[in-house]
N, C-alpha and C positions, 0 to 999 in steps of 0.2 A: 168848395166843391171840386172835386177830382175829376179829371180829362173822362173818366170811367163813368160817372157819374153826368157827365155831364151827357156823353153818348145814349147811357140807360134811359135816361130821362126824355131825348129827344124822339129814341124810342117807342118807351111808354104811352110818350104824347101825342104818335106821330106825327113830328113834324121833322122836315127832311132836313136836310145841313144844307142849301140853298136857303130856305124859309130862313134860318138864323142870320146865314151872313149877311141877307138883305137887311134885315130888323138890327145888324150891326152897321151895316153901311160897308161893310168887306168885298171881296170876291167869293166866291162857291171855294176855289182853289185856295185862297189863303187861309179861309175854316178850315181846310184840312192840314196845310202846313201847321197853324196854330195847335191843334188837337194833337198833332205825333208825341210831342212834349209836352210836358206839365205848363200850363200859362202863368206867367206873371201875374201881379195883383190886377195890373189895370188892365191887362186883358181879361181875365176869370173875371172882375168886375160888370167889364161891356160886356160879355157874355152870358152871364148870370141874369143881368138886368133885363135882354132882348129875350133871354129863354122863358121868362117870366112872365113877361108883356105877351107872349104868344103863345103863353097855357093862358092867361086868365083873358086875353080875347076871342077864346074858342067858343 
């Protein structure tokens, strides 16, 4: 999943980029650093997995 996608998605679902970085264990500001560029596998990983966990506990 692409930085693009990942933003759509959060989106769609609204859920804010606070709500993820909690559900990653992050800061607010380092989701945003993270998102300017493409993420590594193990971040697009913990990100995927938190963005997941917070559509299907809605």
């Amino acid at each position: 999943m692409s930085n693009l996608e990942i933003r759509k998605k959060l989106l769609s679902n609204a859920i804010k980029n606070y709500q993820l970085a909690d559900a990653i264990g992050i800061n607010q500001s380092t989701l945003s650093v993270w998102l300017r560029t493409e993420l590594n596998d193990e971040r697009r990983e913990r990100v995927e997995k938190a963005l997941d966990q917070l559509i299907n506990n809605k």
